[in-house]
C-alpha positions, 0 to 999 in steps of 0.5 A, spaced: 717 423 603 723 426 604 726 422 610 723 416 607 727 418 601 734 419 605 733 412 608 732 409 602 739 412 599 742 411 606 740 404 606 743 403 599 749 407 600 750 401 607 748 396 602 753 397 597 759 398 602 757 391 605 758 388 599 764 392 597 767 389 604 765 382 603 769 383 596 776 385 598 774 380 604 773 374 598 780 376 594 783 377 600 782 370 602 783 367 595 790 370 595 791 367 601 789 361 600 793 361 593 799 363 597 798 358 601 798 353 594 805 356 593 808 354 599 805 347 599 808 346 593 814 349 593 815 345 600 813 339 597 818 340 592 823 341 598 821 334 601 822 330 594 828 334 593 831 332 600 830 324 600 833 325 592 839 327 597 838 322 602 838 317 597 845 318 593 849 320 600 847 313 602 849 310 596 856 314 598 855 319 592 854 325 596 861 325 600 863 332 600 870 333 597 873 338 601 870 333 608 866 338 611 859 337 612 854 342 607 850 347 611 843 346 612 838 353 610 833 353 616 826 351 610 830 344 609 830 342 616 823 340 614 825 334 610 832 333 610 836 327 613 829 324 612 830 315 613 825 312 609 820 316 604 812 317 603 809 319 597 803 324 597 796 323 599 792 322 594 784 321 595 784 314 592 788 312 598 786 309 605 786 315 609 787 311 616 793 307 612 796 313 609 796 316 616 799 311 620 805 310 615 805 319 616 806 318 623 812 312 623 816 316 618 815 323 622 817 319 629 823 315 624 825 322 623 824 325 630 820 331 626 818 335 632 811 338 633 813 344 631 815 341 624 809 336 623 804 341 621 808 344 615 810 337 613 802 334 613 800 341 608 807 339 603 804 332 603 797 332 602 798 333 594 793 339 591 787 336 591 787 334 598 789 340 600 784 344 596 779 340 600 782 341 607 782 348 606 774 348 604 773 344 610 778 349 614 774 355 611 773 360 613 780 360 616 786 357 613 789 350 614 796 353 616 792 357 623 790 351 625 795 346 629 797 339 626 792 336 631 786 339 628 788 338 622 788 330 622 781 331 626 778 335 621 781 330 616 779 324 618 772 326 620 771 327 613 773 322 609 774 316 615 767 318 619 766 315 626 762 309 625 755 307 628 758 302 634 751 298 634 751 296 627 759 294 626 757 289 633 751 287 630 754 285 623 760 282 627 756 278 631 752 275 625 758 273 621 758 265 621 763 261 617 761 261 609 761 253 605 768 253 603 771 257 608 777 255 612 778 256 619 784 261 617 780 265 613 773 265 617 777 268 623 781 274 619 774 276 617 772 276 624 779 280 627 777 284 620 770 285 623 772 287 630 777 293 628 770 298 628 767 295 634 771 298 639 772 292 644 777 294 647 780 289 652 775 283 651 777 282 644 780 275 645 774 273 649 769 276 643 773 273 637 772 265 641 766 266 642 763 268 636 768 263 632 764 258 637 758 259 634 759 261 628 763 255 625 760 250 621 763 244 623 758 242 630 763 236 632 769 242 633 763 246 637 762 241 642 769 240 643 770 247 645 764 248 648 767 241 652 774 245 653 774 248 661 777 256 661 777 255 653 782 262 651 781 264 644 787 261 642 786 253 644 779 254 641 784 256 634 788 250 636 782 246 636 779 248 630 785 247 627 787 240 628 780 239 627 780 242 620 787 238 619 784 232 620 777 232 617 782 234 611 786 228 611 780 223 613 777 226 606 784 224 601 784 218 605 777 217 604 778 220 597 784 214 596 780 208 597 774 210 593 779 211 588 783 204 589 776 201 589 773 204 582 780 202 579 779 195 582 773 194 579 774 197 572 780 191 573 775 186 574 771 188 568 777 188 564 778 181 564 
């Protein structure tokens, strides 16, 4: 009994360390991820500040007095000199959109590998930050590279698509009633982004736009057309559609001179 006693003081003894232990751990992180916000704010205030700057001295209102160029802190080098500005991210936002134009304004401005970390974290605003750090944990954002942290990101909020399903619903797009020519292609390069054709996209898009338009006179023609390419089967169908228009407002116009005509001869 007295040993059973001593295990059971022992155990608990063990078990409140444990818990004391993941305590500390808990506030430990908490205060680093609070730091963390800190920064990210202060960096992003930085980044607003600096294309402030930007903005007057290329309107001439920055010239210093005594000719000599200002001296730039080190922290400043993140975002000055910045061609151009982007806002932050906000989770409203197209990510795949938002990211590409991040990717233009750092290579307009050169930001080196080195440098594209920090300024993805100042940009991402609070709330996305909030949700990268919860998506990092349990290591923070600012320990992984820039790479990993655009994997991690676009994983979440722009997951792989199912390759299968986007061909399928590619391949079953037919022109709607009302649709023109133009407007039923967009729709179908619309389509084709997720379906990861590669180079065989031009050769994909004819075909499905020989099957898939509505007017079976236009089809024959294609299907008549020896080595047809994707863009004389645009052609085609364009002249097609421009001449099935034009037939209808002359056909329009005699009906009308017709109707006319008869109201005159009734009138008399």
């Amino acid at each position: 009994m007295a040993d059973k006693k001593k295990y059971d003081e022992l155990k608990s003894a063990y078990d409140a360390a444990c818990r004391e232990i993941e305590s500390v751990k808990a506030n430990a992180q908490q205060a680093v991820v609070e730091r963390e916000g800190r920064i990210q704010k202060l960096e992003q205030k930085l980044l607003h500040k600096s294309q402030e700057i930007e903005q007057i001295k290329q309107q001439g209102g920055g010239n210093n007095t005594n000719g000599q160029a200002s001296q730039t802190t080190q922290p400043q080098l993140i975002a000055t000199a910045c061609i151009g500005s982007i806002e932050s991210f906000d989770r409203k936002m197209d990510w795949d959109q938002w990211f590409q134009r991040l990717e233009h304004f750092m290579e307009g401005n050169m930001i080196d590998t080195s440098r594209k970390q920090r300024l993805f974290l100042s940009l991402l605003g609070s709330e996305g930050y909030a949700l990268l750090a919860s998506l990092c944990a349990p290591k923070l954002p600012g320990e992984k590279s820039y790479d990993e942290l655009i994997t991690i990101m676009s994983d979440h909020l722009k997951p792989k698509p199912n390759e299968a399903m986007e061909r399928y619903r590619f391949n079953s797009c037919h022109q709607k009633d009302n649709q023109s020519i133009r407007e039923y292609l967009t729709t179908l390069k619309k389509l084709s982004i997720t379906c990861n054709f590669g180079q065989t996209l031009n050769e994909r898009l004819r075909d499905r736009m020989v099957v898939g338009i509505k007017n079976s006179r236009t089809r024959r023609k294609l299907l008549q057309e020896k080595a047809l390419t994707y863009a004389r089967a645009v052609e085609i169908a364009l002249s097609d559609e421009a001449a099935a228009r034009d037939d209808g407002e002359i056909g329009n116009t005699k009906n009308l001179d017709e109707v006319n005509f008869v109201r005159d001869s009734r009138a008399k």
